[in-house]
N, C-alpha and C positions, 0 to 999 in steps of 0.2 A: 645534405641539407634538407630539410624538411620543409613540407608545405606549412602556409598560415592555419594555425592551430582552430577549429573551429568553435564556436562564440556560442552555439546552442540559443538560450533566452538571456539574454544579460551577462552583462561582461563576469560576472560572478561564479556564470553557469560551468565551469571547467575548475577539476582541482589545482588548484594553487603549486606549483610545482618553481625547486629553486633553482632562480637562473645562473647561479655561477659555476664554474671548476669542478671537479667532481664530485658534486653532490652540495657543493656549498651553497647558501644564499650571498648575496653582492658584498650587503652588511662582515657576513663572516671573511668573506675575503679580503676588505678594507682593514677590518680589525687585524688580521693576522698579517698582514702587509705593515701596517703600522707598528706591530711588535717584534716584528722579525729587523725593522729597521732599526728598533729604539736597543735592539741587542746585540747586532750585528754593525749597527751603520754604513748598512750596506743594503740598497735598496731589493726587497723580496729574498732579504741574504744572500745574495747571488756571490760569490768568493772569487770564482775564477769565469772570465769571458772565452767560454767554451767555442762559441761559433766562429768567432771573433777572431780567435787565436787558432783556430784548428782550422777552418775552413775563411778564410777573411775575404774573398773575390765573392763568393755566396752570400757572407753577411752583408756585403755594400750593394750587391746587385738587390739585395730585399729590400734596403733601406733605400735605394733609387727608383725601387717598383712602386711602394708607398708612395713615396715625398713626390712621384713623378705625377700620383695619380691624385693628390689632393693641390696641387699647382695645378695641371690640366682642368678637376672641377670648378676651382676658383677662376679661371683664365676663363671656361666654357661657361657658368652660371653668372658671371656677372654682365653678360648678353641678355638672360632674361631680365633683369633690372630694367626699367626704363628712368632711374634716378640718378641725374646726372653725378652726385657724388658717389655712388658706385660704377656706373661705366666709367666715367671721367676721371675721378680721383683715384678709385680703387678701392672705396672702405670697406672692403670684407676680407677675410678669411676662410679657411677649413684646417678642421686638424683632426687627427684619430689619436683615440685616447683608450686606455685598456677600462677591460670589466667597470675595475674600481673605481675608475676617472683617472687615471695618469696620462699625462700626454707624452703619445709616442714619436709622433712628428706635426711638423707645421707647414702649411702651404706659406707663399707668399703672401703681403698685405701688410694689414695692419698686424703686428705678430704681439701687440702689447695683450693679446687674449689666448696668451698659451698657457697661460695658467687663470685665465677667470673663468673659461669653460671648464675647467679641472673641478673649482669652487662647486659649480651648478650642481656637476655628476655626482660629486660625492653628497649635494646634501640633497640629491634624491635616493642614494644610498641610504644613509643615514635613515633618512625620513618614511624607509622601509615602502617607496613608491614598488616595489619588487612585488609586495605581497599587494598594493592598494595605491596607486591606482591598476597595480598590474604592466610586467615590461613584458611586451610580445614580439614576437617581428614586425614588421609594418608601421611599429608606433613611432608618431612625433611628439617629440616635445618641445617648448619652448620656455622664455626665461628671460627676464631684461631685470632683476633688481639688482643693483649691488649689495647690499645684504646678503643675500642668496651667493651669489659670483660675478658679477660683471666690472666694468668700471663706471658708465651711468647711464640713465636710462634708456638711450635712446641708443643704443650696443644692443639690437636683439639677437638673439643667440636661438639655434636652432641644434638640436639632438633629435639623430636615431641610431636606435641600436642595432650590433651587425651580429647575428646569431649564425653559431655551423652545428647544425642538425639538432640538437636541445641545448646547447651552451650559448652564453651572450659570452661574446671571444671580444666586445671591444663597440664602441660608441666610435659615431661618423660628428663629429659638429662645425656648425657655421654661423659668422655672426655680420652681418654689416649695421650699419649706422644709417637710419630711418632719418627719413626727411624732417617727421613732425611727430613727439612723442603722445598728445594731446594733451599736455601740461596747462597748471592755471595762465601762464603766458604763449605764445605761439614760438616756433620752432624748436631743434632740436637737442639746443645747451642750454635750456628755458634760465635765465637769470630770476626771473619771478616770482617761482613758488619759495614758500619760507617754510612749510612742514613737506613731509614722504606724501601728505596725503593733496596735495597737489601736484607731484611730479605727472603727473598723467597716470595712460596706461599700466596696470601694474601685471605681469603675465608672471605668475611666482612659481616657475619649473611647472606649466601647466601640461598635463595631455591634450594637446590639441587635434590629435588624428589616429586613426587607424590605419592596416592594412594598407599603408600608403595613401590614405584618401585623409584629407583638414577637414573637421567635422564644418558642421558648416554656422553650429552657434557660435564657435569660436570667429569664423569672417564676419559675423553678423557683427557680434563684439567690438573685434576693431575697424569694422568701417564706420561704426560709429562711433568710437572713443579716438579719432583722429581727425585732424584736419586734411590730411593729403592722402585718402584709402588708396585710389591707386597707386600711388608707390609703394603705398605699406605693401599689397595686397602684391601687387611682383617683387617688393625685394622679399616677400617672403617664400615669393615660390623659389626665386633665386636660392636661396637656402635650403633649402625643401632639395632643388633639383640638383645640388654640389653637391649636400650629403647623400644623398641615392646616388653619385658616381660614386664616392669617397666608398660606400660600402660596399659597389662591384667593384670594384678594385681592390679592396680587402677579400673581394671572395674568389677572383683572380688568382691571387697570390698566393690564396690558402688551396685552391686545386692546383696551382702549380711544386708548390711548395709542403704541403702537407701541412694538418693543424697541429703537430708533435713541434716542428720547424717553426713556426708561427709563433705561437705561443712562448717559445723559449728566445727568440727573436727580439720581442717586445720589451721582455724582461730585459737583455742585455744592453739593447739598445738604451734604456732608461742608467742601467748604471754607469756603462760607457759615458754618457753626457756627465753622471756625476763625475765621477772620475777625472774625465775631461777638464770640465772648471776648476776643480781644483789643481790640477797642473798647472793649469791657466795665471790664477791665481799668485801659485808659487812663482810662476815664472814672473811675470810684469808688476806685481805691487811690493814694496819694500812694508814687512808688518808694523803695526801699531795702531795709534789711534787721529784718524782725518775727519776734523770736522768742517762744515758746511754752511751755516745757515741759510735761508732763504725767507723774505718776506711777500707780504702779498696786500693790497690795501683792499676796499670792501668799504665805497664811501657811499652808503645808502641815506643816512640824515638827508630827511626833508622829502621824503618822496613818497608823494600823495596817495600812491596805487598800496601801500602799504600799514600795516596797524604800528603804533607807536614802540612797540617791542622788537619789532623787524625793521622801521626805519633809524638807524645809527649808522654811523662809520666801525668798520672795523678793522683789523689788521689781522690775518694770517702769520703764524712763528711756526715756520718749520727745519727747527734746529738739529737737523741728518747730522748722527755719528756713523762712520763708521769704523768697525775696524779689523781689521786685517790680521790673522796668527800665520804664525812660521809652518803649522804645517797644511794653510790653505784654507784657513777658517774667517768666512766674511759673514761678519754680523751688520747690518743696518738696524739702527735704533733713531726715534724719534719722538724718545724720552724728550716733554718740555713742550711739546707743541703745546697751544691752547685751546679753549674751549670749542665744538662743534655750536653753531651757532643759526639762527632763525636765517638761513638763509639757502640758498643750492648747491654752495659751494664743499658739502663736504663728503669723505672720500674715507668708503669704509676701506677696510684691509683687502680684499679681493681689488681693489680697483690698485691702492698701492702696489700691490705687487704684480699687478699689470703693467708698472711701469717701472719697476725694476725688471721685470725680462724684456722690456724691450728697448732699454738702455744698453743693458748687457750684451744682448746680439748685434750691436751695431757696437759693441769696445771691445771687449775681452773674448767674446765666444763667434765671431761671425762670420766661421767657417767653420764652424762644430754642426753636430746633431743638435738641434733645437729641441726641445723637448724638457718632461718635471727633473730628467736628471740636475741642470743649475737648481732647482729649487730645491734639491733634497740635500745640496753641496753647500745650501746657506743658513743662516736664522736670522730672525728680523724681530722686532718691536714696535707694535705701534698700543700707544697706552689706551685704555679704553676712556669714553666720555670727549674726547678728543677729535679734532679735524680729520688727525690721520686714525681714529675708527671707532663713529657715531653711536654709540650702542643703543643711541635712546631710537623709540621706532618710528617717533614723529620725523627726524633728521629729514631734510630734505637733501637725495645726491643727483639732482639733476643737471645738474653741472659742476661733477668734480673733479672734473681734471681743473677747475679754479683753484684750486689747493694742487693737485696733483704734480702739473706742470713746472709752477713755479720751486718747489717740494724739490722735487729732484733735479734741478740745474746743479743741487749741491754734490750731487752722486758723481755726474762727470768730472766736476775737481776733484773729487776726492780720488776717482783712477785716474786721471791725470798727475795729479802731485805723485802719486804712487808708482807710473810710468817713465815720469820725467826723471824721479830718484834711480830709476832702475837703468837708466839711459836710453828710453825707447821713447824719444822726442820725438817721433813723428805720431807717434799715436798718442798726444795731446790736445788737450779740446778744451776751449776757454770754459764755454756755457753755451747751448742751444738758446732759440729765442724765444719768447714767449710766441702761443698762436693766439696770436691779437689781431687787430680789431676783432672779436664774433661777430660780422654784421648781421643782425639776427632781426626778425619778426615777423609779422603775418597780417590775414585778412583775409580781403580779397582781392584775387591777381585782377589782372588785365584781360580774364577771359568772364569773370564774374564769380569764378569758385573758390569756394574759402582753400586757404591756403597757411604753409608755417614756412619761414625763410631760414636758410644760413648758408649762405655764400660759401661753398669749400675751397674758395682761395685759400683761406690762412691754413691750406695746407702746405705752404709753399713759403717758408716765411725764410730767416735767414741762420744759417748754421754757425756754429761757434771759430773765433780763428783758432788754427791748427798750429803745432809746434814749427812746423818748418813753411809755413805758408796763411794765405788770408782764407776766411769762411766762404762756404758754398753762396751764393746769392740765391735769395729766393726760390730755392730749389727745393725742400723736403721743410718737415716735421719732426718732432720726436717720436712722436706716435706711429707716423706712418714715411718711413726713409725711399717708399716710392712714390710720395706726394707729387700731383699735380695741380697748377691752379684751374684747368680747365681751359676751355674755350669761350670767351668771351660770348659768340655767337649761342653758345647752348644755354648759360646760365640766362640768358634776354627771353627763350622759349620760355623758361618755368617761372621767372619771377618777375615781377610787374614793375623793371628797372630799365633803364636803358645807359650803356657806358658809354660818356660820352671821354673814357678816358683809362689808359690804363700804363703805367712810367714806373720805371726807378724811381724810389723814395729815398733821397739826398740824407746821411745822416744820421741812418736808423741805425749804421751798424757801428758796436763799438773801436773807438781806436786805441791805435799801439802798434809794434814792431810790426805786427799781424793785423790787421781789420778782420772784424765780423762778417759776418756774409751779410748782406744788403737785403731789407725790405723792398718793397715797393706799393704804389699806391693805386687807389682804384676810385674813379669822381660817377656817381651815379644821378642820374634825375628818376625821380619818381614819377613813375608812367604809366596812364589808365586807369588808377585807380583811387576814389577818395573814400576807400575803407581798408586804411592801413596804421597799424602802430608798430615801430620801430625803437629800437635801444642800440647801445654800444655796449659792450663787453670787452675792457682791456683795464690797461696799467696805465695810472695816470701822476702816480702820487709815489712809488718807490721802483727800484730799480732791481726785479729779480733775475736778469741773465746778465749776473756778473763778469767782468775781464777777469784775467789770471795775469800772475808776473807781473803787476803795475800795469795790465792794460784795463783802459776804460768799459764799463756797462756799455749796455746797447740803450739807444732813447726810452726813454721813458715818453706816455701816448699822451695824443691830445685828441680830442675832438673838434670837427666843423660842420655840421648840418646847416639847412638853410630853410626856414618854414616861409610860407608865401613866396617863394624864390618868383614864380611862373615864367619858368623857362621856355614855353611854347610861344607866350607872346617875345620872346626875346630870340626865341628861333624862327616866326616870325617875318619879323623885323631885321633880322641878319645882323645881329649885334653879338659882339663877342660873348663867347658862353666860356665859364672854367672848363677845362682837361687834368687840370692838374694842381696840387698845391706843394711845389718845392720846398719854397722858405715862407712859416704861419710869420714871419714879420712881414712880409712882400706879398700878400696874398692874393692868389689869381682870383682863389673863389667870394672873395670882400670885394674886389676892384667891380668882377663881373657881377654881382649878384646882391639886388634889395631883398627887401625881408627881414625876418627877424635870425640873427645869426647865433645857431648854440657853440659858440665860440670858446671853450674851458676847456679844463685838464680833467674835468666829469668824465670820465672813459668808462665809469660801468654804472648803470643807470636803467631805471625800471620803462617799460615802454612810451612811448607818449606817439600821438599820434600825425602823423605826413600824409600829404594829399600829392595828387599829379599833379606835377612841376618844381616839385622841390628837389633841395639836394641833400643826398646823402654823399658825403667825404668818409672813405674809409685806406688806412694805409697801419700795411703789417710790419710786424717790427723784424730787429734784427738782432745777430746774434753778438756776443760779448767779443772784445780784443782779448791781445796779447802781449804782452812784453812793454818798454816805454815807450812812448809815441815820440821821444826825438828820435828813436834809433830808426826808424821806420825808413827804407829807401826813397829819395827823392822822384826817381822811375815811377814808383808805386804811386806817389801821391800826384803825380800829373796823371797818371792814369784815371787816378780817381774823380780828379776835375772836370777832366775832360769825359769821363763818362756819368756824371750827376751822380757819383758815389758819393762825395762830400760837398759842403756847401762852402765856399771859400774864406767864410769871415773865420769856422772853424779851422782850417786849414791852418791859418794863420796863427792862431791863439793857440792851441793843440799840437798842433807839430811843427809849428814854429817855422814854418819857408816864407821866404819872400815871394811873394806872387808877380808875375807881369802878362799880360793880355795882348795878344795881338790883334791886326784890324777885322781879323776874322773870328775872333773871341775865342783862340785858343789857348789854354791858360800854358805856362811854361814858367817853374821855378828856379830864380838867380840862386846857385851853391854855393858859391861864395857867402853871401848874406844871408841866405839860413843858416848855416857853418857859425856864423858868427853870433846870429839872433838864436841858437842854441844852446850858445856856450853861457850868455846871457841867462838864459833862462836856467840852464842849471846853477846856477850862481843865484838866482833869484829865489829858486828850491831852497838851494844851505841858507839862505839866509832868513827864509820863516822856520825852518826846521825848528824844532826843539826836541830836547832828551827825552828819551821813552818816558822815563819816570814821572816828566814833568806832565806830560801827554796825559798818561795816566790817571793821574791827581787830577790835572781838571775834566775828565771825562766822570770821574770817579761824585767831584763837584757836583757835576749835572746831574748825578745821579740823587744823592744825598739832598742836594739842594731843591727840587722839586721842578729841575727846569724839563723835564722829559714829556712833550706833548701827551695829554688827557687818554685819549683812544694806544698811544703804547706802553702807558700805563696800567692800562687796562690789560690788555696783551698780556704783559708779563707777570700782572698779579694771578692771572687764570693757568699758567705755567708754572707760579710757583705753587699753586693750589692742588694739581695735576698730575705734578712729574715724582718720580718717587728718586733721582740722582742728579737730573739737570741742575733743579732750583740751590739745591746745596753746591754742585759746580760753580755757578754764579755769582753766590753769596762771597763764597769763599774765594773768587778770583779778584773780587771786589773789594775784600776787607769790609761785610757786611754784615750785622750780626745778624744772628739766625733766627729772630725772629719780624727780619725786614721785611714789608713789603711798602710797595707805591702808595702815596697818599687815594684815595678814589679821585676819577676824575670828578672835575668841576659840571 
């Protein structure tokens, strides 16, 4: 390996020399990796897995030397972090990726960025950074747009390259998720900006450093393009300090191993994973075509912080085809979605496909090689002009996993229907849950320094019910399957809140044979500080983590802040303060607390501002059911009672038991009498039933007749304007002629 190349007078001062494979530039390497694919279908045309096959205890000890050593730097660097959603929750990564940008493996974490750092690397490839800005050893780079590769902005991502002796043999990279992006709103899924050119900081695949040293214009930079420098300013070292493991351990490996052994490693490994998935594939999904949709609301009308083209209501359509060939071919297409829109919510194609690989490592692949082989095993579609990939450059994606999230709860049914066909009932999943409430905003804390808020509870929301059993409670994310909500105690240190409560949230999870995993809720007073504005970020108006099998959605959100609450003169005074708000009919926090109450189904909403002693109410949803809700066990639903899983009046109407209460307020359901208030009730089913056909025709009414609310008409005229095979789909399933579209709204 060679020393750092010396610099002379400017970085320009040395010949230009190419860093790839024998004698190639990066550029050339990509290109001939791309052709060899598109001839071969087989990634770097690799034919036969020589290591693999010949020597196979050597190939997994390699790929255990890796994967060992990019876990260790994520486990060791998320200590330098002082930001509690990286120690706490765990928002980062490391992954190694070849020359070109292929990912060869993944640490732990958030794994939805094994393929948005792939994005980065190749479009400094491309963008011939090799020759200008120049790739050396020692150099860092960095990168948060989704345009470029990420999923949004505030996913910074960190690259260096790991060079043996004049070849770059392979990139170290790391991303975690930044407290405060310095967006035109505060914190870090800013709901407020409506163009790119308010997302905040933009780092477009920058060189930020040398010879291992961050230059120091670039610190200057973001400590002033952010609210919260010091966290920026460690979790960047944090990144910084996992990829300098990540590349001694690649140079580890490669004097253990030799760079002949390495090299050819990297390569099999990538096709191995393809290969892989598609066995996968063939095994567990029955082929054809599963569709999905998913919607999403977007009720902005009326909000002052805003210009009259950005304040509307809208809706998200994200109608996921997929589908499935006999010999292992899975296309996702999202043909039909509609327009990308003056707002944060949308989600170029790099972010998309962040969140199909990290669906896929938690269904189908979650004991494979992680790595771009799934992605080389798929094809996808997302139309341009679109939610799902903004092409215009104003787009704002500061928060798009708002589209994202919702977007793919359709993915899991679709391998579910495909699992359940194939009889592999246990690896069925209704729907994940949305990560709702974002309690999100900023100011200044309780220490006097500006500040950007988001609570990483809703990392912990509720998972979908399972085929053979109910959903995880409040345990994980889609995004990240080792989610934690944290410690109450730590999140009190950084943000200017105090809990005065933290419970089960009764109700959030869908029912049915199986319940969804459970939300739960979180009651804050705002504390020390009266330079604060605050928002909500949730679902308040549709229902995107659908049941499967006849089981029910998970709740759809409400809102309850409390302005003027003044909780100190009430704590005080020793008069009862909310903990909690089980049932919004019975309300703890109305009974305890005057003021003015933002009391609606408003769940996403542009800042406004809270002073000390108010309340912030914030409670996460939960995930979709399963199956009918009479089938559901009697066992089960005292369980639920008795543990604030359900609210009782539910109970009743839903799954139909007869309830009885002892002196102790233990609930216990009479069998007999729901047995019979059952039978009841399916009789009550047959008898609003009617014939598909008849169903039809008046659905079909609605449509024709202009009874379809203003805002999803709009929706679906931007879809039929958009899609180049949906809108004709629809027409035609409709009996529509083809040159239908929705009257405009009113």
């Amino acid at each position: 390996m060679t020393d750092f190349l010396p610099r002379g007078k400017g970085r320009f001062a040395e010949e230009y020399r190419p860093a790839g494979w024998d004698g190639m530039t990066l550029k050339e390497m990509l290109e001939r990796s791309e052709e060899l694919f598109s001839e071969t279908g087989r990634y770097w045309g690799v034919s036969r897995l020589e290591m693999k096959e010949d020597d196979p205890i050597r190939y997994e000890k390699l790929f255990a030397k890796l994967r060992g050593g990019l876990v260790n730097a994520r486990e060791t660097a998320m200590n330098v972090s002082a930001s509690p959603i990286v120690q706490e929750i765990g928002e980062l990564c490391f992954a190694l990726y070849t020359p070109e940008g292929d990912s060869v493996a993944l640490s732990t974490g958030i794994i939805v960025h094994v393929h948005t750092m792939s994005d980065a690397i190749k479009f400094m490839v491309r963008n011939d950074y090799e020759e200008n800005p120049r790739i050396s050893p020692g150099d860092i780079f960095s990168n948060n747009i989704p345009k470029i590769g990420d999923v949004h902005n505030a996913d910074v991502q960190t690259f260096v390259p790991i060079f043996w002796e004049d070849e770059l043999i392979g990139w170290a990279g790391g991303v975690t998720h930044v407290t405060d992006i310095g967006a035109s709103t505060p914190g870090n899924v800013p709901v407020g900006p409506i163009t790119s050119y308010e997302d905040g900081l933009d780092l477009t695949a920058n060189k930020i450093g040398e010879n291992d040293v961050v230059f120091r214009d670039h610190e200057i930079r973001c400590e002033m393009g952010v609210r919260t420098p010091m966290f920026w300013k460690l979790d960047e070292r944090c990144r910084i300090a996992g990829c300098h493991m990540v590349r001694d351990a690649v140079e580890r490996t490669i004097a253990d191993d030799g760079i002949d052994t390495y090299k050819q490693f990297i390569r099999e490994a990538i096709e191995e994973g393809r290969r892989s998935f598609i066995e996968k594939i063939k095994e567990l999904l029955i082929p054809g075509k599963y569709f999905a949709p998913t919607f999403q609301d977007i009720p902005m009308k009326g909000e002052k912080g805003l210009p009259e083209y950005a304040a509307v209501d809208s809706v998200s359509h994200a109608p996921l085809e997929l589908t499935v060939g006999a010999a292992g071919e899975f296309h996702i297409s999202f043909d039909g979605a509609n327009k990308w829109g003056y707002h944060s919510f949308n989600c170029p194609p790099s972010a998309m496909q962040g969140a199909i690989w990290v669906l896929l490592t938690q269904t189908m692949i979650p004991n494979d090689k992680v790595n771009d082989g799934a992605y080389f095993a798929t094809t996808h579609e997302f139309p341009p002009y679109t939610l799902a990939n903004p092409t215009d450059k104003e787009a704002a994606t500061g928060a798009a996993w708002g589209y994202l999230i919702p977007a793919f709860t359709g993915l899991i049914r679709c391998i579910s229907r495909g699992c359940f066909s194939r009889g592999y009932v246990e690896e069925v999943l209704s729907s994940y849950a949305m990560t709702m409430n974002a309690m999100q905003g900023g100011g200044k804390d309780q220490y006097g320094n500006d500040t950007g808020i988001l609570s990483f509870e809703l990392s912990c929301v509720g998972g979908g019910a399972r085929g053979v059993t109910d959903g995880l409670d409040y345990g994980a994310a889609m995004w990240n399957p080792e989610g934690d909500m944290g410690d109450m105690e730590v999140w009190e240190l950084i943000i200017p809140f105090l809990y005065l409560g933290r419970s089960v949230k009764p109700s959030t999870a869908g029912m049915g044979k199986y319940r969804g995993g459970s939300g739960f809720q979180s009651t804050y007073c705002v504390w020390k500080t009266d330079d604060l504005v605050m928002q909500n970020a949730g679902d308040g108006n549709t229902f995107p983590s659908p049941g499967i099998y006849g089981g029910y959605p998970s709740a759809s959100g409400y809102r309850h802040n409390v302005l003027g609450a003044n909780m100190p003169e009430r704590f005080r005074k020793h008069l009862p303060h909310p903990t909690r708000e089980d049932d919004p009919a019975d309300s703890e926090i109305s009974r305890c607390c005057d003021g003015e109450h933002l009391f609606d189904t408003r769940t996403l909403n542009y800042p406004y501002r809270m002073e000390h002693g108010d309340i912030y109410y914030s409670w996460y949803r939960g995930g979709g059911g399963l199956g009918d809700p009479l089938e559901r066990e009697v066992p089960m639903i005292e369980e639920d009672l008795n543990g604030d899983y359900i609210l009782p009046r539910y109970a009743e109407s839903v799954y139909g038991v007869a309830l009885e209460k002892d002196a102790e307020g233990f609930w216990s359901i009479d069998a007999a009498a729901t047995e019979q208030r059952r039978q009841e009730m399916r009789e009550e089913r047959g008898n609003r039933a009617v014939p598909t056909r008849e169903f039809l025709a008046a659905e079909r009414g609605k449509i024709t007749g202009g009874e379809i609310d203003g805002v999803i008409r709009r929706m679906y005229n931007q879809s039929f304007e958009l899609s180049t095979r949906w809108g004709k789909w629809f027409k035609e399933f409709w009996d529509l002629p083809e040159e239908f579209r929705f009257q405009d709204e009113e």
